[in-house]
C-alpha positions, 0 to 999 in steps of 0.5 A: 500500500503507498503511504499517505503522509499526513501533512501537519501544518495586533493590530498596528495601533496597538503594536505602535502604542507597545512599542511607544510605551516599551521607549519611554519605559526603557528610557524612565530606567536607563536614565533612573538608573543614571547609566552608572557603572556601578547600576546605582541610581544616581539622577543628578547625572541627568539634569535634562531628567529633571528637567523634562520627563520628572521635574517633579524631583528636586535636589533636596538632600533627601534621595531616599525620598526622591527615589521612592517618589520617582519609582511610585510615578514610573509604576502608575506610567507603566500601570496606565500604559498597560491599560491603554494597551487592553483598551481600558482608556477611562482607566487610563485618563485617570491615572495620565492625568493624575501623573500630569496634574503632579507635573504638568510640563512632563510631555510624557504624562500630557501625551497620555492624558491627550491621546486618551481624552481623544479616544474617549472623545472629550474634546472640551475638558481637551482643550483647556489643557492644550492652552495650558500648555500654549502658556507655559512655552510656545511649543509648536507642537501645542498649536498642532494637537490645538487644530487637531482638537477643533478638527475632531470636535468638529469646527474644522475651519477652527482647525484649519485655520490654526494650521494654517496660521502656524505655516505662515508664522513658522515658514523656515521650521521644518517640524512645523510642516511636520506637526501639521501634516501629522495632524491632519493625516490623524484626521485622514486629510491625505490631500492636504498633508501631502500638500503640506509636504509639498510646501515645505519641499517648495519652500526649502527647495529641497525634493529630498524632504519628507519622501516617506511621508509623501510616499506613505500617504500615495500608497494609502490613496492607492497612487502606486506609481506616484510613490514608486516615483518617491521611492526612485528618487531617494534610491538616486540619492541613497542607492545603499538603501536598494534593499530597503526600498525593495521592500517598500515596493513590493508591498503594494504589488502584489496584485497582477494590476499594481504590479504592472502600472508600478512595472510602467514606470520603472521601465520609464525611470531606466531612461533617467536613472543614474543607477540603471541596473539598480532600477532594472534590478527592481524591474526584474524582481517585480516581474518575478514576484508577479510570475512573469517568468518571460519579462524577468528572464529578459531583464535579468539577462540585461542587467548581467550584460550591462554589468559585464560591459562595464567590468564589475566585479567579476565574482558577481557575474551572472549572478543574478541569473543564477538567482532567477533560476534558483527561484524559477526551480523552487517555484516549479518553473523548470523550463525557465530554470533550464534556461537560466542555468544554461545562459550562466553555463554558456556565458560565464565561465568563470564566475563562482556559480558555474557549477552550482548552475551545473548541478542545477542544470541537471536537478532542473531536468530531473525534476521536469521527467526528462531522466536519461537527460538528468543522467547524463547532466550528473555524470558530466558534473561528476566527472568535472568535479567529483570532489566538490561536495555537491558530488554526493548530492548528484550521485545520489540523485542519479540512485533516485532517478534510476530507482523511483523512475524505474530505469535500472535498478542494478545503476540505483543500487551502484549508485546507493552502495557508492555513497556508502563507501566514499561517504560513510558518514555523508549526508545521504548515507542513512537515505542510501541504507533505505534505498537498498532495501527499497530496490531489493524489495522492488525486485522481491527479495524481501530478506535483503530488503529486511536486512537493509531496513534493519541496518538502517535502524540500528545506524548510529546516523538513525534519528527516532524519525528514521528508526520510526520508518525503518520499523514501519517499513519491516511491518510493511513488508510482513503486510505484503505478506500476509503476517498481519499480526507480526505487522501489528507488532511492529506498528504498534512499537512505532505508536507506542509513545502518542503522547509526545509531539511528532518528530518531523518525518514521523511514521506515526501517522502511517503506521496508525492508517496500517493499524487501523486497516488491518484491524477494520479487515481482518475479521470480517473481511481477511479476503479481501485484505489478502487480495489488497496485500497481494495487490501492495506486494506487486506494486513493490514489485513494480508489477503494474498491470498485475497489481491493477487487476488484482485492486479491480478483483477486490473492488468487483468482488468485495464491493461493501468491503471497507477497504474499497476507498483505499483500493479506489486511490491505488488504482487511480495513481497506478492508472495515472503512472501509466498515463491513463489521465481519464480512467485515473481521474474516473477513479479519484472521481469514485472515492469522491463521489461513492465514499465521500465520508472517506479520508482520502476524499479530499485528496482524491479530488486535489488529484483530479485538479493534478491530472487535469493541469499536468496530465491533460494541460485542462487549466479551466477543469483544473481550477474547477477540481481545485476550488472543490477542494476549498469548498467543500472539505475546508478542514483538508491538510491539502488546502495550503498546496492547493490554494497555491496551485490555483494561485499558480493556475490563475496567474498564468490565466491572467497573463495569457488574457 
């Protein structure tokens, strides 16, 4: 029987508030603590303390008392700061404003009792404070949460007309233009802030001002390409910022229709640019983001030429080539790995990834079935490197392509005993014991199979995962067999311990789906198990069309047996090995639809969407296989795989269109 391995798998003011409150309290300590290297507190080191954040604190010749008053207020902060992070703002407005009615003139204790008397939208018992505040210095900032509260209490030209009044009397202040575009973004006035940003750069004569703020305020808008523009002209002046600047970018384009207007200005950028390849770098990852492979291999291609004409660094050729290959193969895309690799191979023979693009190139050909190809990609890397120490990797490569593509078993097994002896430690060594026996059970020699199994648990490489399969696989071998109580011995040494969390690679839950089969049939239906063990053992023997008849003899002879779902997918991934698309999916299509109670019902119908999409290139019955998956079994361990085929799938839709 094939095992089916069982796939395991605050809000942004509230996150701004914590980490507002973790500065202060932070700050409160280290400078409590005066920073002394003795860590005694010593606040006469920090007059600025005094001063501003607890000038309550006088030097009186009483520290004991000092420190025991200043340590009371840092507990009620840290008290009311917690509360505004659970919401509980009347709770702390009591405690902000009994700190700031202690000191006034701390900033600390009058954001508190501001930013709370605004939530709970007391705009009145507000506004006194503020003027308190316009009293005691002429702060601009004051003036700025003045037309923030008109705003919000609803005399919006009062509002306007304080901010106004402040850029007119303070022109030559930059954190003017701060404040008050700050206000006014705090009361969604996305078109007058950036207007604010806009004058400040007019009026400075400085494009250099304000570039995130202005870039912020477009994404929000959705005026993706306006900020993309913001975001290009700081990368002119800051090019060091190329990964920071990345990210900004692609946060907003994730979607097909973004992507592509941000795509059209960036090509238009290339034109202007002092730093072409940087923006042709961000053209490519964008067109790689949004899967299209096509338009990113161009200007990935591109972008190596211009950095071979102008002779940099030759370590770095081909490396960002390389790089889309690398991410063309991890997202399935084999052609366009291929040609990747081949465009490193050919072009640059002596940058550092060459023979990682080599082993690439053959990795990239096995994964796309092309295996006398693979093969022959492996030997050539062999020969050319067989001491690098990929070698291991591509000869036990060529081990996996001769054995699970049936090729020649007699070439898996040189390849596995290889590894053996020149690596016996390597990283493939446990994998190769396993092998061995898998390719001695394939040809039926199941002591030998035994043997190698049993080596393999007894290594001093074998991980509990790797003893786990060993056992599981000797008890499949007695299934085959028809030993089902020696199977149920060692299946249950497998399970023993269910407690603990599953190890990764775990065989528990194999072994507990071969428990309970042989247990659901044993008694009321042993013939038809032993019909579906001797079906099991013929697929380890790789005897498809025996193993085929004799599934379809229990189905037609046992048909109220409970073992007809697992005969059912048996038979639709045989008939789907053999490349019969139809009659495959006719049987994934029976689990579904005659046992829709099963287990393997929702894989059966993620199977119909695989055949469909690589078997018969249907993409539209593809999506419509898949979608059945996400509504109708929500709680699949498939769901992950299969909303990302349909991304897949719907992507190349939207590009073909």
């Amino acid at each position: 029987m094939k095992s089916k391995r069982t796939k395991i798998a605050a809000f942004t003011g509230i996150f701004i508030l914590a980490g507002f409150s973790l500065f202060w309290s932070a700050g409160a300590r280290a400078l409590a603590q005066g920073n002394s290297t003795d860590g005694k507190s010593d606040i006469r080191r920090h007059p600025e303390w005094q001063k501003r954040m607890l000038p309550e604190v006088t030097i009186s010749g009483q520290p004991a008392v000092l420190a025991a008053a200043q340590d009371r207020n840092l507990g009620r902060l840290q008290t009311a700061q917690s509360l505004e992070r659970r919401g509980n703002y009347p709770a702390a407005l009591q405690i902000y404003r009994s700190l700031y009615e202690q000191v006034p003139n701390n900033l600390l204790y009058y954001e508190g009792v501001k930013r709370n008397l605004m939530r709970l939208k007391r705009f009145d018992e507000l506004l006194p404070i503020i003027t308190e505040q316009l009293r005691r210095t002429r702060d601009e900032r004051y003036e700025a949460d003045l037309g923030n509260a008109f705003y919000k209490r609803g005399d919006r030209e009062r509002g306007m007309s304080v901010w106004k009044k402040m850029l007119q009397d303070h022109p030559k202040s930059q954190a003017v233009y701060s404040y008050v575009a700050a206000a006014m973004l705090d009361n969604r006035l996305y078109e007058d802030a950036a207007a604010v940003y806009k004058l400040a750069r007019e009026r400075f004569k400085r494009d250099d001002l304000f570039v995130f703020e202005l870039a912020n305020i477009y994404v929000i808008r959705l005026q993706y390409e306006k900020a993309t523009l913001e975001f290009l002209r700081h990368l002119e002046r800051n090019p060091n910022q190329f990964n920071y600047i990345e990210g900004r970018i692609a946060g907003y384009t994730k979607e097909p229709e973004s992507a592509g207007k941000v795509a059209t200005v960036l090509q238009a950028y290339l034109k202007q640019s002092k730093h072409p390849d940087l923006v042709r770098k961000l053209l490519a990852d964008l067109y790689l983001r949004s899967e299209d492979y096509d338009r990113a291999l161009q200007e990935f291609s591109l972008l190596e030429k211009s950095k071979k004409a102008s002779n940099k660094n030759a370590a770095t050729a081909g490396r960002d080539i390389y790089f889309f290959a690398e991410k063309s193969l991890h997202a399935g895309r084999y052609d366009y790995a291929n040609r990747a690799f081949d465009l490193v191979i050919a072009n640059y023979a002596d940058t550092p990834y060459l023979v990682r693009a080599l082993y690439g190139k053959a990795l990239a050909l096995q994964l796309q079935g092309q295996a006398r190809e693979a093969l022959a990609a492996y030997d050539q890397f062999l020969q050319a490197y067989p001491n690098h120490p990929l070698a291991q990797d591509a000869l036990f490569q060529i081990g996996e392509i001769n054995f699970q593509e049936g090729v020649d078993l007699d070439e898996a097994l040189r390849a596995y005993d290889r590894i053996l002896k020149r690596w016996p430690r390597g990283r493939h060594t446990l994998r190769a014991h396993f092998r061995i026996g898998d390719c001695y059970a394939a040809r039926g020699d199941f002591q030998r199979a035994r043997t190698w199994y049993s080596r393999a648990k007894g290594s001093a490489l074998a991980t509990p995962a790797a003893k786990e399969e060993a056992l599981y696989k000797l008890a499949y071998l007695d299934f085959v067999q028809g030993e089902y109580d020696l199977a149920l011995e060692k299946l249950n040494q497998v399970t023993a311990d269910l407690t603990s969390a599953p190890v990764e690679g775990s065989y528990v839950n194999d072994a507990l789906e071969l428990i309970f089969l042989i247990e659901e049939n044993k008694n009321d239906a042993e013939d038809a198990l032993k019909l579906y063990s001797e079906a099991q053992k013929l697929k380890l023997e790789r005897k498809t069309a025996d193993a085929i008849k004799t599934l379809q003899q229990v189905v037609s002879r046992y048909p109220a047996a409970a073992i007809l779902d697992e005969c059912l997918m048996d038979l639709g991934e045989l008939e789907s090995q053999r490349g019969n698309h139809l009659a495959a999916i006719g049987y994934f299509r029976g689990v579904v639809e005659e046992h829709p109670e099963s287990v393997y019902a929702s894989l059966a119908q993620k199977r119909i969407g695989d055949i469909y999409e690589t078997g018969l290139g249907d993409t539209q019955k593809a999506v419509q296989a898949y979608e059945k998956v996400l509504v109708e079994y929500p709680n699949s361990t498939y769901l992950e795989e299969v909303r990302q085929n349909l991304r897949r799938l719907q992507s190349a839709q939207k590009l073909s269109n």
